[in-house]
C-alpha positions as CSV (number, residue, x, y, z in Angstrom):
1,X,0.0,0.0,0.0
2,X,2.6,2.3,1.1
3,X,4.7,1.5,-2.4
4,X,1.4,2.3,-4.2
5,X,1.1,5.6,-2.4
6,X,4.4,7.0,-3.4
7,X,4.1,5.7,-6.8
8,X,1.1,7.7,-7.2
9,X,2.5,10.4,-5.4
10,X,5.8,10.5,-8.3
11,X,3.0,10.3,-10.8
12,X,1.3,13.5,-9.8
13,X,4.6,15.4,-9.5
14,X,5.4,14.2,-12.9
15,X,2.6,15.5,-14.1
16,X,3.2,18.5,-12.7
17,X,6.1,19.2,-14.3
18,X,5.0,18.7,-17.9
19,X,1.8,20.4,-17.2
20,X,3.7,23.6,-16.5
21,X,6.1,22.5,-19.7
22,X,3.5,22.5,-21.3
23,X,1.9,26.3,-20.7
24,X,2.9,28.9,-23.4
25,X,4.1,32.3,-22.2
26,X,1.4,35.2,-22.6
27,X,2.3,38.0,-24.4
28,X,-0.9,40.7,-23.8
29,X,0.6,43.6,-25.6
30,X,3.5,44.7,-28.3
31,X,4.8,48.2,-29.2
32,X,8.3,49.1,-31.4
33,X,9.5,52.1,-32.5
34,X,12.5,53.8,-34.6
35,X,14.2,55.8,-32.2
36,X,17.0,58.3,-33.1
37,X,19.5,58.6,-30.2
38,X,21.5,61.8,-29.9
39,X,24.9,62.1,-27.8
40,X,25.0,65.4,-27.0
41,X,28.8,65.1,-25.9
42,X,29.2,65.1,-29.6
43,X,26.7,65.6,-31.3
44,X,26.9,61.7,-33.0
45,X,23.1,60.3,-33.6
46,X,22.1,56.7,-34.9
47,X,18.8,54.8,-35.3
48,X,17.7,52.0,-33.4
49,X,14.6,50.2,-32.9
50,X,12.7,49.6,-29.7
51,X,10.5,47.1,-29.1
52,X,8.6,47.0,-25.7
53,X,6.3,43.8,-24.8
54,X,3.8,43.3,-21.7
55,X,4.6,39.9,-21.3
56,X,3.8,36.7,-18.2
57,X,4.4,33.6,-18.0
58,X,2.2,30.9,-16.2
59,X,5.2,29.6,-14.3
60,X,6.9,33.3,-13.5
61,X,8.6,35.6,-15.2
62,X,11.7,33.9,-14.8
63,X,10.4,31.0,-17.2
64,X,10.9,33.6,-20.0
65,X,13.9,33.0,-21.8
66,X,14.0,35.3,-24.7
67,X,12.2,37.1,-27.6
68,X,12.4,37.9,-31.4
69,X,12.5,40.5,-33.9
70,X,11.7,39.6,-37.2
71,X,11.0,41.0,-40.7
72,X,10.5,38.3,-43.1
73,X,10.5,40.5,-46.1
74,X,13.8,42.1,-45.2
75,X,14.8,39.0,-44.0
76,X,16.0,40.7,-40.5
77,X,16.2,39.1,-37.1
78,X,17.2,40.0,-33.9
79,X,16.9,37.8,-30.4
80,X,16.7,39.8,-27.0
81,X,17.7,37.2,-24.1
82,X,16.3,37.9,-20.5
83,X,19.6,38.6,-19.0
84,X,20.1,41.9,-21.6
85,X,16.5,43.6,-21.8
86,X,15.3,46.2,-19.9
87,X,12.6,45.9,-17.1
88,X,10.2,48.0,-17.0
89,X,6.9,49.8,-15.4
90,X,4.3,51.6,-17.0
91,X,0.6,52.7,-16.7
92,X,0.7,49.4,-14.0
93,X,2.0,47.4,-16.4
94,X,5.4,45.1,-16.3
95,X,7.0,45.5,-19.6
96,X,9.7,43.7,-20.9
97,X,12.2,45.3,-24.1
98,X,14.9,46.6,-26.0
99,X,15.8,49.7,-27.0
100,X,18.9,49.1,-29.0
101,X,18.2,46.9,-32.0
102,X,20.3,48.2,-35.1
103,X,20.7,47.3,-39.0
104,X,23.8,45.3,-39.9
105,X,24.9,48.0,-41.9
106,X,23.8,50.8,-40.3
107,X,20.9,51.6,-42.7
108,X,17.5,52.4,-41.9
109,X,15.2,50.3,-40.9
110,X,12.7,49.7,-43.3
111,X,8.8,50.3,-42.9
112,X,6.7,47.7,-42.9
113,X,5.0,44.4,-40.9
114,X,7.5,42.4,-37.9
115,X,6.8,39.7,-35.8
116,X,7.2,39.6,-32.1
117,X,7.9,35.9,-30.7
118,X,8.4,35.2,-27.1
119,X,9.9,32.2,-25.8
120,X,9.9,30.4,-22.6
121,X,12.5,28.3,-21.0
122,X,10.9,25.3,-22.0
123,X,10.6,26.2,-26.0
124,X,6.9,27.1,-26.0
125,X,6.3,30.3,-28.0
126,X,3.5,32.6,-28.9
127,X,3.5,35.9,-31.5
128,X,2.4,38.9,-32.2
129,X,3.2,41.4,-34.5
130,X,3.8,45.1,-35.0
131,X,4.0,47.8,-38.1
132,X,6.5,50.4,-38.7
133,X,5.8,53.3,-39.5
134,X,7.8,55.4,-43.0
135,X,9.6,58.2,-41.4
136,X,9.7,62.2,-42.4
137,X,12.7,62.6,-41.7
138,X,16.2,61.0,-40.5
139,X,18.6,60.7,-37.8
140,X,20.5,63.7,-39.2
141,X,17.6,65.7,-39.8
142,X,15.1,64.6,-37.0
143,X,14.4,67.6,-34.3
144,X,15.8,66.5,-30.8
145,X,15.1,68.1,-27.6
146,X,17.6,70.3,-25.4
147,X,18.4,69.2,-21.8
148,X,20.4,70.7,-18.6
149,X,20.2,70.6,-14.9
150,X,20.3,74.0,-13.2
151,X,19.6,75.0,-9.4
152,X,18.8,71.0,-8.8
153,X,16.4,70.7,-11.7
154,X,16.4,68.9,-14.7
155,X,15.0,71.1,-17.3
156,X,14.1,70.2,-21.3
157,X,13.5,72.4,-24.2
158,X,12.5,72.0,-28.0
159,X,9.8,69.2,-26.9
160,X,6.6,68.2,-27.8
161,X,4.1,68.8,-25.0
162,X,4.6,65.4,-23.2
163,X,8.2,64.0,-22.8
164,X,9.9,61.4,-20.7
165,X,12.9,61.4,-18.6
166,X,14.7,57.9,-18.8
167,X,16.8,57.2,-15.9
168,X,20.3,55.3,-15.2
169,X,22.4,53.7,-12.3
170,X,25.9,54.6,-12.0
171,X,26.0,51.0,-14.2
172,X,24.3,52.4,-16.4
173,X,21.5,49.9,-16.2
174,X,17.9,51.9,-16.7
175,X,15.9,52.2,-13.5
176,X,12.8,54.5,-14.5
177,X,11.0,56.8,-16.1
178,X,9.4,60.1,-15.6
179,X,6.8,61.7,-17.6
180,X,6.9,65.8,-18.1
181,X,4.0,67.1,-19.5
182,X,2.5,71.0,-20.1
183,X,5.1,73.9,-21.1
184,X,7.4,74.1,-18.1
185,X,9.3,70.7,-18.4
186,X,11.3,70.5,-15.6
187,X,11.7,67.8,-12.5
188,X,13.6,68.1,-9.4
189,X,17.1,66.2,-9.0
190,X,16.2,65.2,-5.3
191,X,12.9,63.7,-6.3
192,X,14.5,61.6,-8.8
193,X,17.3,60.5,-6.3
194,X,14.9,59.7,-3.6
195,X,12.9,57.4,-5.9
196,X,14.9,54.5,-6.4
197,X,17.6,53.2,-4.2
198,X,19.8,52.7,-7.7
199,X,19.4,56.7,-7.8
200,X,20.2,57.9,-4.7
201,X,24.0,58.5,-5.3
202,X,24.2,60.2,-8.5
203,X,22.5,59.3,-12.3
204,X,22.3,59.9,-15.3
205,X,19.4,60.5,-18.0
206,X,18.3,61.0,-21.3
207,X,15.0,62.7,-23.0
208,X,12.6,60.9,-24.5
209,X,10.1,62.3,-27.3
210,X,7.5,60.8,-29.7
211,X,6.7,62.3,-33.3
212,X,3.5,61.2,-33.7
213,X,3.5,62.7,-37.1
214,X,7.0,61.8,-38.0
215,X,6.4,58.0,-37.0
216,X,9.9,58.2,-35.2
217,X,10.7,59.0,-31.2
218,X,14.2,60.5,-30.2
219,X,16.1,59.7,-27.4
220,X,18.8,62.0,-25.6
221,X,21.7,61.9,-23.8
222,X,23.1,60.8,-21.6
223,X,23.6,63.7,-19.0
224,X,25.0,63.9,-15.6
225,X,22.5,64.4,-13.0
226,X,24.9,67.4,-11.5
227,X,25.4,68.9,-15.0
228,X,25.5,72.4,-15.6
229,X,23.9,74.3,-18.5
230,X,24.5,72.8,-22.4
């Protein structure tokens, strides 16, 4: 009886395992987006693509192992593993992405129809897709914002009427984001530092902006969170 217990027992835990084997990630939500970075030290720009997923997985977020990029037309194809994307929150939403997917060659990235596949540990995958937008202008003749920090704020200029400020760890690893809307676009260094324990000893940021009409977003920076003017 005993031996017919624990066999049962090993049968249920087996079970178990390949039921939750067996469960495909969810992905609820997919968003990419040419972004033109800026380096202000410099004044160098280049185009990337970000792609941002709400993603789960029925056995945890660590069962998610990776996800894809792909354009069959262009024949393009990037993989983001876990241990490289970003980790992010927004509207109450965990978001996993990457915002530094480039062309081989440096070109732009062409318009049109990719897929978005996420991948568990296990292999099981699900898809979605996005669309890219054609652009009205390029790196080198986008519009970018302006940014400094003066009296222990960060302030932006040349932006549309809602921005973002994109925060980074000493390591350079992104921690958070802050929205600026309305025409006074500024946000206290303190606040910032006393948000995040990653923060608390000095940052840096960048500016984030979206052209709805241009069908691009630009990103800026980095800069020192104890910067004077630019």
């Amino acid at each position: 009886m005993r031996r017919a217990i624990i066999g049962l027992a090993a049968l249920c835990v087996l079970a178990a395992l390949i039921g939750c084997s067996d469960e495909q990630p969810v992905l609820s939500r997919v968003y990419g987006r040419v972004i033109y970075e800026l380096d202000p030290s410099d004044g160098s720009c280049a185009e990337t693509l970000g792609v941002f997923l709400v993603a789960s997985d029925p056995d945890g977020m660590e069962d998610l192992a990776a996800f894809y990029v792909i354009n069959d037309d262009a024949e393009l194809f990037w993989k983001v593993d876990s241990d490289s994307w970003i980790n992010a929150s927004a509207e109450g939403e965990p978001w996993i992405g990457a915002t530094s997917l480039v062309m081989p060659d440096e070109t732009p990235l062409p318009a049109g129809e990719y897929r978005v596949v996420l991948q568990s540990v296990s292999g099981d995958t699900v898809e979605s897709t996005l669309t890219i937008p054609e652009r009205t202008a390029s790196a080198l003749t986008a519009q970018y914002p302006t940014s400094s920090v003066e009296e222990g704020a960060i302030k932006v200029g040349n932006a549309p009427s809602d921005c973002e400020i994109w925060t980074y760890g000493k390591d350079g690893r992104y921690v958070s984001s802050f929205p600026l809307t309305g025409k006074a676009k500024q946000l206290s260094v303190p606040t910032v530092a006393g948000s995040s324990p990653g923060l608390a000893n000095g940052f840096t940021y960048r500016v984030y902006t979206w052209d709805e009409k241009g069908g691009y977003a630009t990103l800026c920076g980095p800069y020192k969170s104890s910067d004077t003017a630019k």
